[in-house]
N, C-alpha and C positions, 0 to 999 in steps of 0.2 A: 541279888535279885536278877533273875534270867532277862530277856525282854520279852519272852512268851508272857512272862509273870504279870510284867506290868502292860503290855497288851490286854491280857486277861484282867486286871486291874480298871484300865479304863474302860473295857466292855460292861463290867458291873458299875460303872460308876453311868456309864449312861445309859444303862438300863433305867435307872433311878429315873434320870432324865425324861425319859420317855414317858414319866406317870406325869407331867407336867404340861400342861398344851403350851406357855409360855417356852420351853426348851425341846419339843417333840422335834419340830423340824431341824434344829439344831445338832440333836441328838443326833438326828436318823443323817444328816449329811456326813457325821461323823463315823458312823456305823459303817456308812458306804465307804471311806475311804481305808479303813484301816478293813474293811472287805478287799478290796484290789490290790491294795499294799501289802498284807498279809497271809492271805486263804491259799495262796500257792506253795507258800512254803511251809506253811504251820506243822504243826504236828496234828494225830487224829483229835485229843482233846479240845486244843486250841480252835482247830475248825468247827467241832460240836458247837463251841460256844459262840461261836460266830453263829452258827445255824440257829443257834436256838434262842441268838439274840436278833435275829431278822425276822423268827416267827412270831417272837414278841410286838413287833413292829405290825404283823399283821394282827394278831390279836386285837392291839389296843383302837387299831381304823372298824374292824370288825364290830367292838364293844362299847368305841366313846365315842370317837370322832368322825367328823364327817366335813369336814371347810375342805374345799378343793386344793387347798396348797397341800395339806398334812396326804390328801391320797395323791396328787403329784410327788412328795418327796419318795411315799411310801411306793408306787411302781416305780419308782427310774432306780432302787435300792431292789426290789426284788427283779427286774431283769439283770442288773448285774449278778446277784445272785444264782441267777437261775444258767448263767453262763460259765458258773465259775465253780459250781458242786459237780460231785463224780454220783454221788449216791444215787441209786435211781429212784428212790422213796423220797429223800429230799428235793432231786428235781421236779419230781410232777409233783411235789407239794408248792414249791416255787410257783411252779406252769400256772397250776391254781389261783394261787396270791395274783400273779400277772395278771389271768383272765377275771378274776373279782374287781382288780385294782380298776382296768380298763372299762369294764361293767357301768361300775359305778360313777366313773368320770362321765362318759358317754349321756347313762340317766340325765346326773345333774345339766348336761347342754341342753338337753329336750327337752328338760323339766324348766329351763332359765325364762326361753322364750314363752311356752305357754300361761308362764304366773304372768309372766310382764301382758302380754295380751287380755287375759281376764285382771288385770289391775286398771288396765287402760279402757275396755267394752265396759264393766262392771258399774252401775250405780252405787254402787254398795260401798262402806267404807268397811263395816262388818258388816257378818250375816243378820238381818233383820234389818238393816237401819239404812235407808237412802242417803246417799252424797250431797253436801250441805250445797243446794245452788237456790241464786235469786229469786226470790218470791215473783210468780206474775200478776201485775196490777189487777185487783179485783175488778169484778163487772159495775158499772154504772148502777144498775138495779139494786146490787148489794150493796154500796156505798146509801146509795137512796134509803136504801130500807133501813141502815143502820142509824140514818140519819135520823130518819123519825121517829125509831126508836129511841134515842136520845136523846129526840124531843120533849118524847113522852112523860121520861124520865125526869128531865130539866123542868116540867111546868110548873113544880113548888118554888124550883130554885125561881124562876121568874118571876112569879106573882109575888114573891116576898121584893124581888129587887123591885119589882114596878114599886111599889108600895110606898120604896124607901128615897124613890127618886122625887126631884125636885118638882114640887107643882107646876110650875109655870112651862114646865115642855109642851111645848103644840102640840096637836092631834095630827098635826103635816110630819110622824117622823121621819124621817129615811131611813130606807133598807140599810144603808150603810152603817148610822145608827145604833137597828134595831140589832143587827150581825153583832157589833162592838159589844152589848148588852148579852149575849149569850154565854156560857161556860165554854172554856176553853178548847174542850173533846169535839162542842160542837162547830164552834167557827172551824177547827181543822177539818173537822169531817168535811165540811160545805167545800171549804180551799179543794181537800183533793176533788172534789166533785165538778171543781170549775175548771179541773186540767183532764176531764176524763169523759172525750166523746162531745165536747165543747158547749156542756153544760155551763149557762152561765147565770142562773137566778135559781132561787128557791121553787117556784110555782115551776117550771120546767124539769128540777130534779125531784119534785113529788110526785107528776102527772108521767114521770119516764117510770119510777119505781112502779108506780101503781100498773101501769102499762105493762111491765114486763112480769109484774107477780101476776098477773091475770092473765098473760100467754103460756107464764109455767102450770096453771092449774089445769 
């Protein structure tokens, strides 16, 4: 076996390689080197196959890939090439490959910075859907008003618990009490109501609610 042979030998075995994106850049580092080490002295076959395993190289950046190392390996392998061919159909096929390779590097820097700036401006995590930030504290009024609603709601729950409570409670209750005696939705409701715009009794967040539904009408 000549060493054309087995040259020729390992050009088809990394061809193979090059259908792989795990071995492509591997591949193609190999390509290059038995390109500089060989193409000078080869025979006309032997160089074919060289050529025509470099175009293979551009093919495959052409038709699968695209990650910036695979068109880094693949232009620094076709300027060597493009150095190193006599044929003048294969160089300005080369020239080509070079000015595509280049192209597309180029794109992807212009293209880096403007995702990263609409990722960063963008509310959006996708299209349609707003970026998940902090609720801001509802208004006093709406707090108020859900409150009485609530009320509203609660007035069976109450008249059954009065019902069940102990006779001997005075007519003196306390607020504090009366608060303790309500379902749970509603004592929170009141809480956030007493941290908001310094609401601090029931009769004061009724008469604000009622105040501010009559400024919106």
């Amino acid at each position: 076996m000549t060493s054309e042979e087995t040259v020729k030998e390992q050009l088809l075995g990394l061809r193979t390689k090059l259908a792989k994106k795990q071995t492509f850049e591997e591949a193609v580092s190999s390509i290059a080197f038995l390109l500089r080490d060989r193409y000078t002295s080869a025979s006309p076959s032997l160089r074919q196959l060289i050529y025509s395993t470099v175009c293979r190289v551009a093919t495959l950046l052409q038709t699968r890939y695209t990650a910036r190392g695979f068109w880094l390996a693949g232009l620094s392998l076709f300027e060597d090439a493009e150095k190193l061919v006599t044929e003048p159909s294969e160089k300005d096929n080369l020239h080509k490959f070079v000015a595509r390779a280049r192209e597309h590097l180029n794109d992807m820097e212009n293209e880096a910075p403007s995702f990263e700036r609409r990722q960063s401006d963008s509310r959006y995590l996708f299209e349609g859907h707003l970026t998940v930030e902090p609720e801001p504290a509802p208004p006093a009024w709406l707090v108020a008003q859900n409150l009485l609603t609530t009320l509203a709601v609660a007035q069976d729950w109450t008249a059954t618990a009065e019902s069940s409570q102990v006779q001997e409670e005075n007519n003196n209750t306390t607020e504090s009490s009366t608060v303790a005696g309500l379902p749970a939705t509603v004592r929170e409701l009141m809480s956030n109501l007493q941290e908001i715009n310094g609401f601090l009794d029931l009769e004061n967040v009724i008469e604000a609610s009622l105040q501010e539904i009559g400024a919106g009408t």
